[in-house]
C-alpha positions as CSV (number, residue, x, y, z in Angstrom):
1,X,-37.0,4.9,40.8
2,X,-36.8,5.5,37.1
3,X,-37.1,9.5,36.4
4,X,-39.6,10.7,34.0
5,X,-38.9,11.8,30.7
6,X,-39.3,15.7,30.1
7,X,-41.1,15.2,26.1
8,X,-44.4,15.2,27.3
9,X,-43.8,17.8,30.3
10,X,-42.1,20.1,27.3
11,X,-45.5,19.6,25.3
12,X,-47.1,20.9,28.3
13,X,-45.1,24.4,27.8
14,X,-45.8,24.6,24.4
15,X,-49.7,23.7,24.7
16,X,-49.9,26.5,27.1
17,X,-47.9,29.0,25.0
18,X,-50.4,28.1,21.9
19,X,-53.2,28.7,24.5
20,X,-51.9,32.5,25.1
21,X,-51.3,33.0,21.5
22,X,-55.3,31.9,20.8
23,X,-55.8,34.6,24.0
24,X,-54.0,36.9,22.2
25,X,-56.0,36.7,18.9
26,X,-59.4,36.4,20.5
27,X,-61.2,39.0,19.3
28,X,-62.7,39.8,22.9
29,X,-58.9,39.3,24.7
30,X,-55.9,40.2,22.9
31,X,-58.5,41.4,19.9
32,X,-56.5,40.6,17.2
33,X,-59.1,38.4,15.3
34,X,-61.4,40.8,16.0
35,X,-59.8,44.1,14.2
36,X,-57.3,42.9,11.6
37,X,-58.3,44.1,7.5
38,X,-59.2,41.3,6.1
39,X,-56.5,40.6,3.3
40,X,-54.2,42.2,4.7
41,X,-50.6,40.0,6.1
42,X,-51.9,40.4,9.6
43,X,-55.6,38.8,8.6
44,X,-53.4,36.1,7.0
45,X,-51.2,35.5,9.6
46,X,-53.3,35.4,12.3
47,X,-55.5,32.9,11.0
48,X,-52.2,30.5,10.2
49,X,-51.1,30.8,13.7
50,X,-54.7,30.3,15.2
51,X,-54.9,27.3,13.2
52,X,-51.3,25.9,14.5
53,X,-52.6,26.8,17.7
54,X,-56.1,25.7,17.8
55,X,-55.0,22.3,18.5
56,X,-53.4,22.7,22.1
57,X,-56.9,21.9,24.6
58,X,-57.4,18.5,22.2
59,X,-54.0,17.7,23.2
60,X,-54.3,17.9,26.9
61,X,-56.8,16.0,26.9
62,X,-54.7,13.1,25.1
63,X,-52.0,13.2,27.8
64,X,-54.7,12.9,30.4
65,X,-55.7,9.6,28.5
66,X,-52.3,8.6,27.9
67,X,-50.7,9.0,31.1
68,X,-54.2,7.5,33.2
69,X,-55.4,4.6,31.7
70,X,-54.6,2.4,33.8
71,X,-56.2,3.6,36.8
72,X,-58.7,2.0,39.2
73,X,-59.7,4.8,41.0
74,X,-59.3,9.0,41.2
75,X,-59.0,10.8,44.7
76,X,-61.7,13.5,44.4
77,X,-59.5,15.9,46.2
78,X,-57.8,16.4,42.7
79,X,-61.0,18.3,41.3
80,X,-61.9,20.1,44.1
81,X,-58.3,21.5,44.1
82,X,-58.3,22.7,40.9
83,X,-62.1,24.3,41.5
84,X,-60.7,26.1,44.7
85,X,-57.6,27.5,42.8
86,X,-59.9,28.6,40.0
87,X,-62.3,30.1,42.1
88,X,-59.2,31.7,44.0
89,X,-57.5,32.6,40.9
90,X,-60.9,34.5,39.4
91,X,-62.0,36.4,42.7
92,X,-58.5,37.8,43.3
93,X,-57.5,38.6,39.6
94,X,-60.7,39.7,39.3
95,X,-60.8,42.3,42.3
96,X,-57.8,43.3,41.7
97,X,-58.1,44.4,38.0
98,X,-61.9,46.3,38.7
99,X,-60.3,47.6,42.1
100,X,-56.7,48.7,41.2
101,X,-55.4,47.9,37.8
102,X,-58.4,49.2,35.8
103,X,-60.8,51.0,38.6
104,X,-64.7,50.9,37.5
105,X,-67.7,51.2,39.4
106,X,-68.5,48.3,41.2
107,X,-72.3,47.4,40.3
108,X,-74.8,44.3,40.3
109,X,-73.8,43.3,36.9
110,X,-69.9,43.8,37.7
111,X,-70.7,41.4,40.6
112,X,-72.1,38.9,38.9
113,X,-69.5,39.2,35.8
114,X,-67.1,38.3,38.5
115,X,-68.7,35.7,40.5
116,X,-69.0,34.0,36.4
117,X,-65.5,34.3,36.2
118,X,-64.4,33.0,39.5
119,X,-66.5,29.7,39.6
120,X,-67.4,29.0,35.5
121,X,-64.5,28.5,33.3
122,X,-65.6,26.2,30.8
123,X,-62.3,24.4,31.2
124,X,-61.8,23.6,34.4
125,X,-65.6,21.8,35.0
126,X,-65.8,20.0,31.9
127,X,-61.8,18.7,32.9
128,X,-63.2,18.0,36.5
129,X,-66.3,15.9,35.2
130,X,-63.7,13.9,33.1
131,X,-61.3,13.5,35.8
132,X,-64.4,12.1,37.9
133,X,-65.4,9.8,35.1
134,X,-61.9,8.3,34.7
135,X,-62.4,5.1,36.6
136,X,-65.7,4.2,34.8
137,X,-64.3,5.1,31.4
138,X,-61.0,2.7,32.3
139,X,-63.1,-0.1,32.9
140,X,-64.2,-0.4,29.4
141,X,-60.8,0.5,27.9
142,X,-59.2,-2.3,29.9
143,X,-62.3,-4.9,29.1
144,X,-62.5,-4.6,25.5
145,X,-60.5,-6.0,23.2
146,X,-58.9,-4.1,20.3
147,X,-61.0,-4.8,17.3
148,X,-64.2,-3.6,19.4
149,X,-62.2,-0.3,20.9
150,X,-61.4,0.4,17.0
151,X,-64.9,0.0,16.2
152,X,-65.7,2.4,19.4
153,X,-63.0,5.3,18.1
154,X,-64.5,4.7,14.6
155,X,-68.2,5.2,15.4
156,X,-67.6,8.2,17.5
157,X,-64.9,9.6,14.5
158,X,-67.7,9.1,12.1
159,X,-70.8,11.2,14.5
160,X,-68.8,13.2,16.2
161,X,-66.0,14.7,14.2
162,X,-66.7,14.0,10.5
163,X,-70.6,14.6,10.6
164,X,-71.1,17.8,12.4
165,X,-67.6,19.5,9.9
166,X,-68.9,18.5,6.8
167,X,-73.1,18.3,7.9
168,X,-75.1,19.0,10.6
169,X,-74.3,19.7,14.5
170,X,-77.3,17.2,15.0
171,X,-74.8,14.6,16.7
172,X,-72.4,17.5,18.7
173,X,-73.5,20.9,18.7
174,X,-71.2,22.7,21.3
175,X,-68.4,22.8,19.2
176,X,-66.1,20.5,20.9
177,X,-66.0,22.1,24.3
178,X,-68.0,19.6,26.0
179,X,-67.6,16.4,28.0
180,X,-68.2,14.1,24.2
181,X,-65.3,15.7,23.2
182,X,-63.0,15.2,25.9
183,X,-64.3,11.6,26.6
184,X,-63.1,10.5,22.8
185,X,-60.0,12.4,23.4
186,X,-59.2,10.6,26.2
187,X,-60.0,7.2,24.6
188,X,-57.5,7.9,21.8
189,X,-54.9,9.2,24.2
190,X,-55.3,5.6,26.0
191,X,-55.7,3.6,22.8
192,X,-52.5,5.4,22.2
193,X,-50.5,4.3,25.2
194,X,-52.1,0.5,25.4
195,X,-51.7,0.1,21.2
196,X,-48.9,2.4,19.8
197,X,-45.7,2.0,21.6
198,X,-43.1,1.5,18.8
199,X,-44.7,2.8,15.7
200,X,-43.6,7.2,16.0
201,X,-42.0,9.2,13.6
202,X,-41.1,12.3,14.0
203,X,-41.0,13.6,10.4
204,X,-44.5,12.4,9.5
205,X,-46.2,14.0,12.6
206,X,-45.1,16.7,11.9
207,X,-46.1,17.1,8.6
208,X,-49.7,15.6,9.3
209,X,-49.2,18.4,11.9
210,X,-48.7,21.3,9.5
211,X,-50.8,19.8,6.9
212,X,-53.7,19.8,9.5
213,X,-53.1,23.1,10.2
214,X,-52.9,24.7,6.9
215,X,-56.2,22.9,5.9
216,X,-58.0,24.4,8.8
217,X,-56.4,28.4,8.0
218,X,-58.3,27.5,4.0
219,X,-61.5,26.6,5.8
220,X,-61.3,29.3,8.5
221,X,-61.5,32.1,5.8
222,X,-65.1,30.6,4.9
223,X,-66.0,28.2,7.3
224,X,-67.2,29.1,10.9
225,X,-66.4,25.9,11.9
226,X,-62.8,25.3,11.2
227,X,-61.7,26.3,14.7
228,X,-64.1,24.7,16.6
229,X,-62.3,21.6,19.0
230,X,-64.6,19.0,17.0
231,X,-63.7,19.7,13.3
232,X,-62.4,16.8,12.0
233,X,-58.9,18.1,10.6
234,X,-57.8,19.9,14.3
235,X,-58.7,16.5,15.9
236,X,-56.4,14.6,13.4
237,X,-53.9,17.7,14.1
238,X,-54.3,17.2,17.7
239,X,-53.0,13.6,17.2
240,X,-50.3,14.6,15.2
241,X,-48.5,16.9,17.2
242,X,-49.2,14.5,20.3
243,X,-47.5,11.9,18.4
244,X,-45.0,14.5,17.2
245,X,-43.5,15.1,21.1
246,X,-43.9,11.7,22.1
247,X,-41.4,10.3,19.3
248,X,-39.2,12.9,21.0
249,X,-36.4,11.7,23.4
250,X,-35.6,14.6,25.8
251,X,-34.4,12.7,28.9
252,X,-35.1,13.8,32.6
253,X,-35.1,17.8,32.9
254,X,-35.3,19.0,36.0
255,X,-36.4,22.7,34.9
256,X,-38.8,21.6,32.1
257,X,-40.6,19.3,34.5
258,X,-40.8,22.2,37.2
259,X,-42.1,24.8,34.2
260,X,-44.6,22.3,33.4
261,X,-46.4,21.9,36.7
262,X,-47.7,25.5,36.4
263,X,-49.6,24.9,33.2
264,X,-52.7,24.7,35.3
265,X,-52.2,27.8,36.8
266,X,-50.8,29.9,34.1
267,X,-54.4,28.8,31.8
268,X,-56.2,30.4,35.0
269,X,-54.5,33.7,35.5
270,X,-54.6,34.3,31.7
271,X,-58.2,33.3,31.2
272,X,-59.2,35.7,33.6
273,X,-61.8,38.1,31.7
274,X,-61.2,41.0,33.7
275,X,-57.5,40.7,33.9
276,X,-56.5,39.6,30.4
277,X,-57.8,42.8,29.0
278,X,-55.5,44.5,31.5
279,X,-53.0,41.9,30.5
280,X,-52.9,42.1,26.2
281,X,-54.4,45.3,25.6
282,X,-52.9,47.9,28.9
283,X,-49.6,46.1,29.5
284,X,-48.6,45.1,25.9
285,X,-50.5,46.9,24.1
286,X,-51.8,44.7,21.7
287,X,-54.6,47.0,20.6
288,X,-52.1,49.2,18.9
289,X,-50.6,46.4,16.5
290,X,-53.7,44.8,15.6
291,X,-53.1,46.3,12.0
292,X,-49.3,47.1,12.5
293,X,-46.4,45.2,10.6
294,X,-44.5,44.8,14.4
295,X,-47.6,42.5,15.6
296,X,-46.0,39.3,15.0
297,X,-43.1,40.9,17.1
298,X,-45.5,42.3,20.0
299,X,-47.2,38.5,19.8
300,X,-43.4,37.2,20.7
301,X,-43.1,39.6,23.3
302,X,-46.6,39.6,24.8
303,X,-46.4,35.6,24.6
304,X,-43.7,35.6,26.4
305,X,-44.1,38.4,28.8
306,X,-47.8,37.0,29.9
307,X,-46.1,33.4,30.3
308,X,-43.4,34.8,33.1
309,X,-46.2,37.1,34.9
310,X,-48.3,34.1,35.6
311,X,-45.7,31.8,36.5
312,X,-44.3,34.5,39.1
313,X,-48.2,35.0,40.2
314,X,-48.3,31.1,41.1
315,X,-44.9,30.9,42.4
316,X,-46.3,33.4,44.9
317,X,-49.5,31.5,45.5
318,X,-47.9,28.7,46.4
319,X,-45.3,30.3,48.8
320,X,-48.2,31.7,50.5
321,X,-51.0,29.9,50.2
322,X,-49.6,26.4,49.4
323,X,-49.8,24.9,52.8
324,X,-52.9,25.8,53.5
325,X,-54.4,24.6,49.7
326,X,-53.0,21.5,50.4
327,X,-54.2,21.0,54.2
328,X,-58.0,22.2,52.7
329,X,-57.4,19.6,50.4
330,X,-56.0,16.8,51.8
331,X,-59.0,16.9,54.1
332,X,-61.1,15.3,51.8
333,X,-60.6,11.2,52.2
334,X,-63.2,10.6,49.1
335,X,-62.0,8.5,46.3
336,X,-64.5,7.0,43.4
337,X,-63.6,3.4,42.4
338,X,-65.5,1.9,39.7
């Protein structure tokens, strides 16, 4: 059996590492984005590395496409896992932080602000509703020729990309973080795999990549739009830095491709509303270097720090729960074939 290559798996680490850095610059999480003087090095900064950043849910969706093209059917086990480890995930972290961490009083609207965060991130069901639609979707990628799936990436470019950047949001007004969105992505992450093979280089991804990204920190200083999935130049970025880690050859690793497996996880923990607070703001402190010249520093640290807490939180999960996750799951027979 040949092993898998650990490029793509490493580009999973480093998508999730982004996501924690836009955590930690949310104005409502980490805060940074919130509090910084504008002009000052921190303002500037931040907005750079958002920018670099904003790229790394796009790209997810492009390995999806990439790596599932091909297939005829999806077991609908795989969604419902990843709703019950959410809801798991956002009732216990959740609990935990208004119980123990950061005791409040525990009222209706506390209730319901937890029952929100256990069973809605925005994420996970717009991902599910792709997953579901995979098989459909890959029977017109596989029953269309190239010339007419070029002309389907260029109409949906053109409406959905270009026109609501540079116009109106007439033709996709939720910024990207809907099912259009990650329905084209996945098309170009398949038209990728099935047309683009040999043709990578390194060098110009990644400066498509950084160009992308420096175009979107002008625009973001102005623009309310430069960070949203949708504008044109993070798509193109998105691409970019795809591209980038797939012209890299990084044979079978072993620890990368172990890392890589709690991506899922580690997105839940620090998405957590209730515990990320807890997270940036009481355990690292971000709050204190919003406008302080050690922020890129405490960034490094609480990137970093955050990444290892949620991988030993999962680790745990699945040492204790793990068997009977996957005996709820494997319950369910159901498979959708198109």
């Amino acid at each position: 059996m040949r092993e898998r290559k650990s490029n793509i798996e490493l580009l999973r680490i480093v998508l999730i590492l982004m996501i924690i850095i836009l955590h930690y610059f949310n104005a409502d999480m980490g805060g940074v984005l919130g509090h910084t003087i504008p002009g000052s090095i921190n303002y500037y900064s931040s907005h750079l590395l958002e920018s670099m950043s904003i790229v790394a849910v796009n790209v997810f969706v492009l390995i999806t496409g990439y790596f599932s093209y091909k297939k005829e059917q999806v077991k609908v086990s795989k969604a419902i896992n990843l709703v019950v480890i959410m809801i798991f995930w956002g009732l216990l972290l959740s609990l935990l932080t208004v119980l123990i961490l950061q005791p409040r009083r525990i009222d209706v609207g506390v209730i319901e602000d937890i029952i929100k965060s256990a069973t809605n991130q925005w994420f996970v069901v717009i991902y599910s509703i792709l997953y579901l639609l995979i098989p459909f979707l890959n029977k017109v990628i596989n029953n269309i020729n190239k010339n007419s799936y070029k002309w389907l990436l260029g109409i949906g470019l053109f409406f959905f990309y270009i026109w609501p950047s540079f116009y109106t949001k007439v033709t996709l007004n939720d910024g990207g973080y809907g099912i259009v969105n990650f329905v084209y992505l996945y098309l170009i992450g398949a038209y990728i795999r099935k047309y683009h093979q040999n043709d990578k280089s390194i060098i110009k991804s990644l400066l498509v990549y950084l160009l992308c990204a420096l175009i979107v920190t002008v625009f973001s200083f102005k623009f309310g739009r430069a960070w949203d999935y949708c504008f044109v130049f993070n798509l193109v970025g998105s691409i970019a830095l795809f591209e980038l880690f797939r012209s890299i050859n990084i044979k079978h690793s072993k620890l990368i491709n172990q890392l890589a497996t709690y991506t899922f996880a580690v997105y839940l923990i620090d998405v957590n509303e209730f515990f990320n607070k807890f997270l940036y703001r009481t355990l690292f402190h971000s709050n204190h270097y919003w406008n302080s010249n050690g922020m890129i520093l405490n960034l490094i640290i609480s990137v970093i720090g955050i990444y290892i807490i949620c991988i030993i939180l999962e680790f745990l999960r699945r040492l204790i729960f793990g068997r009977f996750f996957d005996w709820f799951v494997n319950k369910i027979k159901l498979e959708i074939r198109a």
